[in-house]
C-alpha positions in Angstrom: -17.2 5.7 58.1 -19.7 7.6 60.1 -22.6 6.1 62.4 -26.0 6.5 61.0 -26.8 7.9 64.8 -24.1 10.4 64.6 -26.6 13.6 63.8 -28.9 11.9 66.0 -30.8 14.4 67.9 -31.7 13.3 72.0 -33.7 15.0 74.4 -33.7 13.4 77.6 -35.2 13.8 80.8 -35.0 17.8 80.0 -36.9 20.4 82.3 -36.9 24.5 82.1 -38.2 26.8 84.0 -37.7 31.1 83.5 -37.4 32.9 86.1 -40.2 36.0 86.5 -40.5 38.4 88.7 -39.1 37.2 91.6 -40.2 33.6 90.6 -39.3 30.2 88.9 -42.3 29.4 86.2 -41.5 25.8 84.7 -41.9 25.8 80.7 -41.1 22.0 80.0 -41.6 19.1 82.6 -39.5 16.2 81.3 -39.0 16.0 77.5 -37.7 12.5 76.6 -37.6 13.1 72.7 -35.2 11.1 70.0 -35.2 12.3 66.4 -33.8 10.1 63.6 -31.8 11.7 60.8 -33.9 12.3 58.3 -37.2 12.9 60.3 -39.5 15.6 59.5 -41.1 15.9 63.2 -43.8 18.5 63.7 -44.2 19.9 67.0 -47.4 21.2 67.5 -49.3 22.5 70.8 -51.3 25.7 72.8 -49.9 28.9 72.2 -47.5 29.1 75.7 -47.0 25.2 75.9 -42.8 25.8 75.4 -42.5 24.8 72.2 -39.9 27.2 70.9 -38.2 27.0 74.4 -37.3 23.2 73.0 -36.3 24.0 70.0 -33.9 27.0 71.0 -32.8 24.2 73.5 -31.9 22.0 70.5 -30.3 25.5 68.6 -27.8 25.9 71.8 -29.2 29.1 72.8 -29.9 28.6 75.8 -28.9 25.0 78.0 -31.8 23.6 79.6 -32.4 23.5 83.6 -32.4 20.0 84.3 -31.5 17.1 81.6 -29.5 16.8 78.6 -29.4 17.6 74.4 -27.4 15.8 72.0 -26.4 15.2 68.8 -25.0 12.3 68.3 -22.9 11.7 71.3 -22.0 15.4 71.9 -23.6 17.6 74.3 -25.4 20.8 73.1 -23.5 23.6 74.5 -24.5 26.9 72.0 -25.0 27.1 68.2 -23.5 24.0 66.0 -22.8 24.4 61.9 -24.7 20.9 62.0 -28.1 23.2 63.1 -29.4 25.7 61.2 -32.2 27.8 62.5 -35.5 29.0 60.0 -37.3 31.9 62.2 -41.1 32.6 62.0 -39.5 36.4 60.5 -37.1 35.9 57.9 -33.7 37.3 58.9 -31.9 38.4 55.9 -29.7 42.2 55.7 -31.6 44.3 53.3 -28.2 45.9 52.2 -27.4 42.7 50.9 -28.7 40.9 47.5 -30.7 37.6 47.8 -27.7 35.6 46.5 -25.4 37.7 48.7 -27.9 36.7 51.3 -27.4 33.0 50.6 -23.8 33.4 50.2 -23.0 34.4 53.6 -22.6 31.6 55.3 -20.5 29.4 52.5 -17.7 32.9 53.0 -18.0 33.0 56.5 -16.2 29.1 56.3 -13.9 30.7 54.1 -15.6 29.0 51.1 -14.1 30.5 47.3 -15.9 32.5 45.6 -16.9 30.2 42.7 -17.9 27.7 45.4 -20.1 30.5 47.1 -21.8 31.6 44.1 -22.6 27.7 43.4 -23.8 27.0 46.0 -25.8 30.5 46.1 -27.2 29.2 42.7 -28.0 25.8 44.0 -30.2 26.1 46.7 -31.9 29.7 44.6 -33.0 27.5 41.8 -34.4 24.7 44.7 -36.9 26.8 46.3 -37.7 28.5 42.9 -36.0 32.5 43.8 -33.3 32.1 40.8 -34.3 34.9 38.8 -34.1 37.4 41.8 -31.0 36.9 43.0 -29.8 40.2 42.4 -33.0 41.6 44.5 -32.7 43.0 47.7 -35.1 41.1 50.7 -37.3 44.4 50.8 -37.9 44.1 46.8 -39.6 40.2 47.7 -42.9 39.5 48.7 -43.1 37.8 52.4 -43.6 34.5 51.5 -40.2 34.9 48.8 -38.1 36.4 51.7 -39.0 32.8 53.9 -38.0 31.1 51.0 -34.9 33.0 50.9 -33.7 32.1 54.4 -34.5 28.8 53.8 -31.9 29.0 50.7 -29.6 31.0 53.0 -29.7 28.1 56.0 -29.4 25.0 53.6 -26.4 27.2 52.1 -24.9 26.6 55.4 -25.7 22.6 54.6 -26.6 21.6 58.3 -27.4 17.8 59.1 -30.6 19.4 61.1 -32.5 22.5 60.4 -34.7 23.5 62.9 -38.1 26.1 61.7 -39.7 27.4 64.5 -43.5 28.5 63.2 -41.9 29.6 59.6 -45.1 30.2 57.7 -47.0 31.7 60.7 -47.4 35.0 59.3 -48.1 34.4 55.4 -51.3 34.4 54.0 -53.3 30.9 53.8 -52.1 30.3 49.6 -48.7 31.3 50.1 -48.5 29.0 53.3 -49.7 25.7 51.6 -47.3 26.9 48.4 -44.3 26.9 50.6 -45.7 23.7 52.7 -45.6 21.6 49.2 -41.9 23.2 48.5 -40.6 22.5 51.9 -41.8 18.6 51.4 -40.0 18.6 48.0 -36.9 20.3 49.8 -37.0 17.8 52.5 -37.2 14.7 50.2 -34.4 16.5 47.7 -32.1 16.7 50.9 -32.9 14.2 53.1 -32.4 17.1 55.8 -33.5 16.3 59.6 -36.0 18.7 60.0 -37.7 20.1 63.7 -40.7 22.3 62.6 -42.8 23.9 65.1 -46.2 25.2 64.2 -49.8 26.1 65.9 -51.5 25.1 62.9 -53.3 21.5 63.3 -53.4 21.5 59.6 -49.7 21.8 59.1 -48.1 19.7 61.5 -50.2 16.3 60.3 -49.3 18.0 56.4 -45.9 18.2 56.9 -44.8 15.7 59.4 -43.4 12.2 59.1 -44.2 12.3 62.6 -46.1 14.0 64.8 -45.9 15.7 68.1 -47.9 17.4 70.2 -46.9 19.6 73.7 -49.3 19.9 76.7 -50.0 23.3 77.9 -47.4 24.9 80.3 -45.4 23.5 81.7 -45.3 21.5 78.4 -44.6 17.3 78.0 -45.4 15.3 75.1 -48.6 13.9 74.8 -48.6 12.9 71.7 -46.5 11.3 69.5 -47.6 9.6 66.2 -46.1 8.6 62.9 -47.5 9.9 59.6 -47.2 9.3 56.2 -48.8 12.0 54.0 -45.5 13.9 53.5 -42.9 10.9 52.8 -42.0 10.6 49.7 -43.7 7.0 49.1 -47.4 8.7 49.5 -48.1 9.6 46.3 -51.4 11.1 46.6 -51.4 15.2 45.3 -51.4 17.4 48.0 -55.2 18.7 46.9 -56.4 14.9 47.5 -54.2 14.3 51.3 -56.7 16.6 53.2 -59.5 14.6 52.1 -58.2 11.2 52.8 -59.9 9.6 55.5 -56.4 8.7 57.7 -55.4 12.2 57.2 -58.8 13.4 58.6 -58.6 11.0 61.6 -55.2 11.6 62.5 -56.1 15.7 62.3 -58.5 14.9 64.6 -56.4 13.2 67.4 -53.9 16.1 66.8 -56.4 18.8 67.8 -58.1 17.0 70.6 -54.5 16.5 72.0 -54.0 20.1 71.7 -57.3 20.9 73.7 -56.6 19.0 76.4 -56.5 21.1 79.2 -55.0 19.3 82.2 -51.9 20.3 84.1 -49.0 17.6 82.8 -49.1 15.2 85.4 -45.8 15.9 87.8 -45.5 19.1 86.7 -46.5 22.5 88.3 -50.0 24.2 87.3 -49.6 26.3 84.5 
């Protein structure tokens, strides 16, 4: 039987720095970070503060320069089947159909092909893309296309998917569309879900907890628990923004994100 911790994911005592021109410029200053299975944290923070350095840390693609990331009890080392990766631009191969698209993964593992076309047909019909499977990605609008890569990771079925600013560049009604269907995917799956966004909005929207990154070189400053999303709030999404916890807790998000000091131990950004 296997431990309820073993897809935890641990961040601990993890630094970075890049080296430019000559010179080492940190990014993160000591991330001590646990997520639960079946979290939905949103990591929100200034543009610059090293958010998606943590979460390609988490990916594998690239190994941190002081500190460790697990899952479970293994060490992150590259790219795991348990994590799959949403970008901001979807990913898919135009020369491919939608449901080829979503297939790719399942016959990469050397899955059948009744067993890849269920699946295909599966995760479609969850984030609502079943009658253009036979499209091509160039044929979809932009916000379709996310959705598609969404289909295409959970394909894949990872314990943790990790979407780093996924609904940046959609318009404002296709962004709170696909915020409401990610909530319904999330409590459908019970996936562990890292989601990084600039958008104060979003992250207290989405999260069952949220975080929020100082500027560069980037620490946690904020870490909060929040209900709006879970599946035991059962107010419609038209009525969360107005409730007065919602409005509060908005409020601590973006003050956290103006904050302007250097993170204390850290080098000036």
């Amino acid at each position: 039987m296997s431990s309820t911790h073993e897809h935890e994911v641990e961040v601990a005592g993890v630094r970075h720095s890049f080296r430019v021109q000559g010179r080492q410029v940190p990014a993160l200053d000591r991330i001590d970070l646990t997520i639960q299975p079946g979290e939905l944290v949103t990591l929100a923070g200034p543009s610059g503060c090293g958010k998606t350095t943590l979460l390609r840390l988490v990916a594998g693609f690239m190994q941190p320069s002081e500190g460790a990331v697990r899952v479970g009890t293994r060490p992150v080392r590259g790219p795991g089947i348990e994590r799959g990766v949403v970008f901001q631009q979807p990913t898919l191969f135009p020369w491919l159909s939608v449901q080829r698209n979503v297939e790719l993964g399942p016959r990469l593992r050397g899955r059948s092909k009744q067993e890849r076309a269920e699946t295909a047909h599966r995760y479609l019909e969850l984030v609502g893309l079943s009658d253009v499977a036979g499209h091509r990605p160039y044929e979809l609008s932009g916000g379709m296309q996310q959705r598609a890569q969404i289909a295409r990771v959970l394909a894949n079925d990872p314990e943790i998917v990790l979407m780093d600013e996924p609904f940046g560049a959609l318009d404002a009604l296709t962004r709170e569309r696909l915020q409401n269907e990610l909530l319904e995917i999330w409590r459908a799956t019970g996936k562990t879900i890292l989601f990084i966004t600039h958008s104060v909005d979003e992250a207290v929207f989405l999260g069952s907890r949220v975080l929020v990154m100082s500027p560069r070189p980037g620490r946690i400053v904020l870490d909060e628990p929040a209900v709006f999303g879970t599946p035991g709030h059962l107010v419609p999404p038209e009525e969360i923004r107005a409730l007065p916890d919602y409005v509060d807790l908005r409020e601590r998000v973006r003050v956290a994100i103006q904050q302007r000091e250097p993170a204390a131990g850290g080098a000036p950004a």
